[in-house]
C-alpha positions as CSV (number, residue, x, y, z in Angstrom):
1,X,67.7,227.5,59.6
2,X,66.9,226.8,62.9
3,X,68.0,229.1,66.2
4,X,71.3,227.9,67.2
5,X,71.8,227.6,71.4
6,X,74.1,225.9,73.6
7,X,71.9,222.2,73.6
8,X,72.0,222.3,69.4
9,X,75.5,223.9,68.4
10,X,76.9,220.5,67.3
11,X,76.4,220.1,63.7
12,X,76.5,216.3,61.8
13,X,77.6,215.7,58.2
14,X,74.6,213.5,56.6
15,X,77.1,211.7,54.3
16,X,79.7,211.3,56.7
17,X,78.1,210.3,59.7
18,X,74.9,208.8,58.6
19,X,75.6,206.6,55.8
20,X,79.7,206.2,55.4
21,X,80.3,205.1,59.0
22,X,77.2,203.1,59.2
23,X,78.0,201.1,56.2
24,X,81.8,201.0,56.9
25,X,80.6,199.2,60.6
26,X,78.3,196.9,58.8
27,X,81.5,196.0,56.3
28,X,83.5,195.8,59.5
29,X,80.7,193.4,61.7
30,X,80.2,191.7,59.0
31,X,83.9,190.6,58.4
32,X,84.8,189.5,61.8
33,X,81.6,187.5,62.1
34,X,83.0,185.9,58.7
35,X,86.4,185.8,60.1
36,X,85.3,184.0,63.6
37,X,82.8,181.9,61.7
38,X,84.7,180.4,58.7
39,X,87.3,178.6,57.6
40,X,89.3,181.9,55.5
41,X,89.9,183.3,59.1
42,X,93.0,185.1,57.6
43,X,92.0,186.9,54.8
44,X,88.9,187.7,56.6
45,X,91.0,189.2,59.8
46,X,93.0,191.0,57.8
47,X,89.7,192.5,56.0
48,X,88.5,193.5,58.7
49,X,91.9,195.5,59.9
50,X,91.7,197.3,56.8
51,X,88.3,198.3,57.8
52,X,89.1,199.5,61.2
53,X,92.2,201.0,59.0
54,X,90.0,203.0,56.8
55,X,87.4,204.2,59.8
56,X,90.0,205.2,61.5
57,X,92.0,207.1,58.5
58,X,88.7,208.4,57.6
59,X,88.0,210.4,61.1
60,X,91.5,211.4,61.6
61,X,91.6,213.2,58.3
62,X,88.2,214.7,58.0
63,X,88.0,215.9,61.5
64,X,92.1,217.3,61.3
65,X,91.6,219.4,57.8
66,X,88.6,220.9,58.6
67,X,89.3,221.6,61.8
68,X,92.9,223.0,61.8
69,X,91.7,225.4,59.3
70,X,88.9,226.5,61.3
71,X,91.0,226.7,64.3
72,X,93.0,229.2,63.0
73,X,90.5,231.3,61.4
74,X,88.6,231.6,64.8
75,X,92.2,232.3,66.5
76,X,91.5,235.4,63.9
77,X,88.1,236.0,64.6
78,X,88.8,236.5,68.3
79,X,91.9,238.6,67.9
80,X,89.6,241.1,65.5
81,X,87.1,241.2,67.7
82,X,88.9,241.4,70.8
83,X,91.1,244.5,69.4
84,X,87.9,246.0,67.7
85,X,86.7,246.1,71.0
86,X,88.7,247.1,73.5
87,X,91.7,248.5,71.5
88,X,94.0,246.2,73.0
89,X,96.3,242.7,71.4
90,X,94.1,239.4,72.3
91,X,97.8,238.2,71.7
92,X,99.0,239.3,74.9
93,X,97.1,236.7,76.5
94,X,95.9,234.6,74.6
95,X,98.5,231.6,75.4
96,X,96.7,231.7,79.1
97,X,93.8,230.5,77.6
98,X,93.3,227.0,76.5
99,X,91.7,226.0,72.6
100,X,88.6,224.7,74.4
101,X,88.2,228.4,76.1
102,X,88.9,230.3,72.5
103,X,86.4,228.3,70.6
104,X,84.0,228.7,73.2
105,X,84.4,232.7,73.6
106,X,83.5,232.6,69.3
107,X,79.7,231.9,70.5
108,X,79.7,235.5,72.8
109,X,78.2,238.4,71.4
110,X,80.3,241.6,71.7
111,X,78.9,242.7,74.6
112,X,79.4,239.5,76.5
113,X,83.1,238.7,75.3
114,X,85.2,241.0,77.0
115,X,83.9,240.5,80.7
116,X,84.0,236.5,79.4
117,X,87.3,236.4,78.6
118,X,88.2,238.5,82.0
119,X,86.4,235.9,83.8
120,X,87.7,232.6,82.2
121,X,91.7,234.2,82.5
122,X,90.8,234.8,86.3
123,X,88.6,231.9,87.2
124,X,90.2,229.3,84.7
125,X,86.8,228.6,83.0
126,X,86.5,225.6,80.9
127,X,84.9,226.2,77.7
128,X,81.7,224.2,78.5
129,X,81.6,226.4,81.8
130,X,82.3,229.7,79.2
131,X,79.5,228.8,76.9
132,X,76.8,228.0,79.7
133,X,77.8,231.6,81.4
134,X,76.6,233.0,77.7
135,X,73.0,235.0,78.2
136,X,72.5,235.6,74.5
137,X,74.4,233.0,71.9
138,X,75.8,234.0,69.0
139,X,75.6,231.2,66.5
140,X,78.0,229.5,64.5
141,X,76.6,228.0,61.6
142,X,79.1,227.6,59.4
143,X,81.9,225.3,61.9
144,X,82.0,221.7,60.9
C-alpha cells in the first residue's frame, strides 16, 4: 500500500465513483438530450428527474452511513488517545473544536497531538491548517 501524506489521504471507491456515477450521468445526458430532442419530452423529463433523483439518493446515503459511523468512532479514537496521553477528559473540550478540526487531529502521531490540539483551541485552526502543521502523518487507511 502506498505511504499515505497530506496530498494522497483522499481515498475513491472504484465501483462507486468510477463506473456507477459515470454511467448514471451518461443515463442522465442521454435522457435530457432525448427529452429536448423528441417528441416524448414528458416521459423523457421525468426520466431524467428520476436520474438526478437516484444520483442524488445515491451520494446522500453512501456518504451519510459510512460517514456517521466513522465519525463517531474517531470521536472515540481521539478521546482514547487524548486521555492515554495526557491523563486528562478530551470531553472537556472537545465541543470548542469543530468536526473538521477532530478528524484532522486523527492523522497526528502521539507526539504531535497534544501540542496540535493546544494550538488549534488557541489559534482556531481549521483542519486543513491542522493537517499541514503535521511533521510526520499518521495514516488512515481504512476511512472511506
Amino acid at each position: 500500500m502506498k505511504i499515505q501524506t497530506y496530498r494522497n489521504h483522499i481515498r475513491f471507491y472504484i465501483p462507486h465513483h468510477f463506473i456507477y456515477y459515470p454511467v448514471l450521468i451518461l443515463f442522465l445526458i442521454g435522457s435530457i438530450y432525448l427529452a429536448v430532442t423528441t417528441e416524448d419530452r414528458l416521459i423523457w423529463g421525468f426520466i431524467s428527474v428520476a436520474f438526478v433523483f437516484l444520483f442524488a439518493l445515491a451520494y446522500m446515503l453512501r456518504q451519510h452511513y459510512a460517514l456517521t459511523l466513522q465519525n463517531r468512532i474517531v470521536r472515540l479514537e481521539m478521546r482514547y488517545r487524548y486521555f492515554t496521553l495526557t491523563g486528562k477528559r478530551f470531553e472537556e473540550f472537545e465541543y470548542k473544536l469543530t468536526d473538521d478540526q477532530i478528524f484532522a487531529l486523527r492523522f497526528a502521531p502521539d507526539d504531535e497531538l497534544v501540542p496540535l490540539v493546544e494550538d488549534a483551541l488557541k489559534n482556531s485552526l481549521t483542519g486543513d491548517a491542522i493537517k499541514k502543521a503535521i511533521v510526520h502523518w499518521k495514516a488512515d487507511y481504512h476511512r472511506v
